[in-house]
DOZAMAR-8919 format. One record per residue: z, y, x of N, C-alpha, C in turn; residue in one letter. Coordinates in steps of 0.2 Angstrom, whole numbers, padded with zeros to 4 digits, always signed. Last residue first. Layout:
ZYXZYXZYXA/...
REM end
This chain:
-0131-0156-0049-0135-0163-0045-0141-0158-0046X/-0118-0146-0048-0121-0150-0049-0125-0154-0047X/-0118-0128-0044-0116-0134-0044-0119-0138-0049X/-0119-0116-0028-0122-0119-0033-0119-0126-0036X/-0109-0103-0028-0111-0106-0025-0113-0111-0032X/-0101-0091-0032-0109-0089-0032-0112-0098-0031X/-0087-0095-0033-0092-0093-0039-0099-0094-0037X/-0083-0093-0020-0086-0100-0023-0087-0098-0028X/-0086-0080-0019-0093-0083-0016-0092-0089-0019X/-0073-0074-0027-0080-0075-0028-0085-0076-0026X/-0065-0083-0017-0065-0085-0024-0071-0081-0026X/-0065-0074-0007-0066-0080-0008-0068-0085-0014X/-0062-0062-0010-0069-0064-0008-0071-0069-0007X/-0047-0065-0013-0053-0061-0020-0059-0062-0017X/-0041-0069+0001-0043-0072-0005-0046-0070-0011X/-0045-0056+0006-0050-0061+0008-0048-0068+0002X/-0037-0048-0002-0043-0046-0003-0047-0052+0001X/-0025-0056+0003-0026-0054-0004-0035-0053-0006X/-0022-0050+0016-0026-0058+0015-0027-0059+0008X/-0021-0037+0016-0025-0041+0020-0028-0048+0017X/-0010-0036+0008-0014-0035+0005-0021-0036+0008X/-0002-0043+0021-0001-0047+0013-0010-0045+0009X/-0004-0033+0031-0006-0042+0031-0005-0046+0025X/+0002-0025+0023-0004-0024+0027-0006-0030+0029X/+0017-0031+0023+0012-0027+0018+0005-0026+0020X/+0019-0029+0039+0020-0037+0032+0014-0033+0025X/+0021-0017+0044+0017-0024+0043+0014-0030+0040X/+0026-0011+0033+0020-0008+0034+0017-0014+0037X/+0040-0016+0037+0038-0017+0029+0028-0013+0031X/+0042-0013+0048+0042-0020+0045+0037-0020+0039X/+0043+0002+0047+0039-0001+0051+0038-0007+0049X/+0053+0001+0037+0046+0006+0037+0042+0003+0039X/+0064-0002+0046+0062-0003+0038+0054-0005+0037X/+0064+0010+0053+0064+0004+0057+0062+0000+0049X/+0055+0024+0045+0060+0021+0049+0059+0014+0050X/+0042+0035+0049+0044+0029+0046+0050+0027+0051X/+0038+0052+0044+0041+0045+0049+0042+0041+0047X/+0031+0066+0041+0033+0059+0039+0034+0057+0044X/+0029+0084+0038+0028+0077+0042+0033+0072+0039X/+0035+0095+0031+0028+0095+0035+0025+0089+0038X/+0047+0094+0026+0041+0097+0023+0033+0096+0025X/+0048+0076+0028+0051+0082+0029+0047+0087+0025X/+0057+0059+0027+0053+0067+0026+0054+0073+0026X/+0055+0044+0031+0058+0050+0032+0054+0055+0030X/+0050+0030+0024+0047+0036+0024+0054+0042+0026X/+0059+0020+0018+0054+0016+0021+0049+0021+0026X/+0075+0015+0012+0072+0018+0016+0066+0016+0020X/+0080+0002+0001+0078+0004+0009+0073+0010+0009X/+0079-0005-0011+0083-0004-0007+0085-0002+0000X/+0066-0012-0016+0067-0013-0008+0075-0013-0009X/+0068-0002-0027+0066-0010-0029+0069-0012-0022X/+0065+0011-0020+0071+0011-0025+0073+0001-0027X/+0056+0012-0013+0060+0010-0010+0066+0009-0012X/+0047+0011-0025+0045+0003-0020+0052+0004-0016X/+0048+0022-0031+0050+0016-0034+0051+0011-0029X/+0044+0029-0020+0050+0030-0020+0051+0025-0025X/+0030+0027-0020+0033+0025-0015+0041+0025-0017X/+0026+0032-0036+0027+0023-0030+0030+0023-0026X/+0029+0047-0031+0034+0043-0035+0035+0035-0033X/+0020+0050-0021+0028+0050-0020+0032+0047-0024X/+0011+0049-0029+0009+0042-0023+0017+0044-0023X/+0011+0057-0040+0013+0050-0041+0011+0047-0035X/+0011+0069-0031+0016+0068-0034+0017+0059-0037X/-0001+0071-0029+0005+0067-0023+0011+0068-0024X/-0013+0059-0038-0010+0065-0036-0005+0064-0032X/-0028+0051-0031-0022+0050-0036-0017+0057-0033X/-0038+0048-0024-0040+0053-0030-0034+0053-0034X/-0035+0047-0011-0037+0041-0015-0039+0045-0022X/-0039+0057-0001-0040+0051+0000-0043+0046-0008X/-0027+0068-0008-0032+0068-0008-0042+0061-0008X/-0015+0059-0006-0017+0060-0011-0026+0061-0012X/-0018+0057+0009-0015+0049+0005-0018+0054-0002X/-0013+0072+0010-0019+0068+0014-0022+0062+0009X/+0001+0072+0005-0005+0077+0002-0012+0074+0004X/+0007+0063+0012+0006+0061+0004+0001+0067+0001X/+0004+0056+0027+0007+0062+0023+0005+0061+0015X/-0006+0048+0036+0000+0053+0038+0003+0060+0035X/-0013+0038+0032-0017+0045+0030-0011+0052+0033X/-0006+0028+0032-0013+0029+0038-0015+0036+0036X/+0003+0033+0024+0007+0030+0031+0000+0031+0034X/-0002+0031+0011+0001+0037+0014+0002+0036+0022X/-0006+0020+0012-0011+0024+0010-0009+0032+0013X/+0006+0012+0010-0001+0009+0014-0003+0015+0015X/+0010+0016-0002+0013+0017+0002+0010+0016+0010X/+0000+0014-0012+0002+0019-0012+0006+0019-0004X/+0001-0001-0009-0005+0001-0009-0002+0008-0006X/+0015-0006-0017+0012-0006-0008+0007-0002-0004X/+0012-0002-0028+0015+0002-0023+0016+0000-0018X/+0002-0010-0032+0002-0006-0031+0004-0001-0027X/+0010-0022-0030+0006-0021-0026+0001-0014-0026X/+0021-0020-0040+0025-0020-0031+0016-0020-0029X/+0016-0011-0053+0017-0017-0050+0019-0015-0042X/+0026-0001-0065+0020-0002-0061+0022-0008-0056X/
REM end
């Protein structure tokens, strides 16, 4: 699976505060958002999710990496709307 994937996955769980929520949300099970995540922290090398039965925390890691990643996938999607409006646009004489 790709790193922006499981960026996503990781995104998804953190604003939805929990992997049942996140699961729900995106229509993907919480068994596989738990798995990307855990591949993404396994690739990292870092703890990015404390857990528990009941709730989730980010550690210092976590937090970084939620920034940066949210402003990556941020400008990602503004470059994919860029590149399809210069499609739209008209060319020639």
């Amino acid at each position: 699976m790709d790193t922006l994937t499981r960026m996503r996955a990781f995104i998804s769980v953190v604003e939805n505060e929990g992997f049942s929520a996140a699961a729900r949300k995106t229509g993907r099970s919480k068994a596989l958002l738990s798995k990307y995540v855990r591949e993404l922290e396994d690739e990292l090398g870092a703890l990015l999710i404390n857990r528990t039965t009941r709730q989730i925390a980010l550690t210092a890691a976590g937090e970084v990496y939620l920034s940066r990643a949210s402003a990556i996938l941020s400008d990602l999607e503004s470059l994919n709307e860029e590149a399809r409006e210069a499609t739209g646009e008209a060319k020639g004489t």
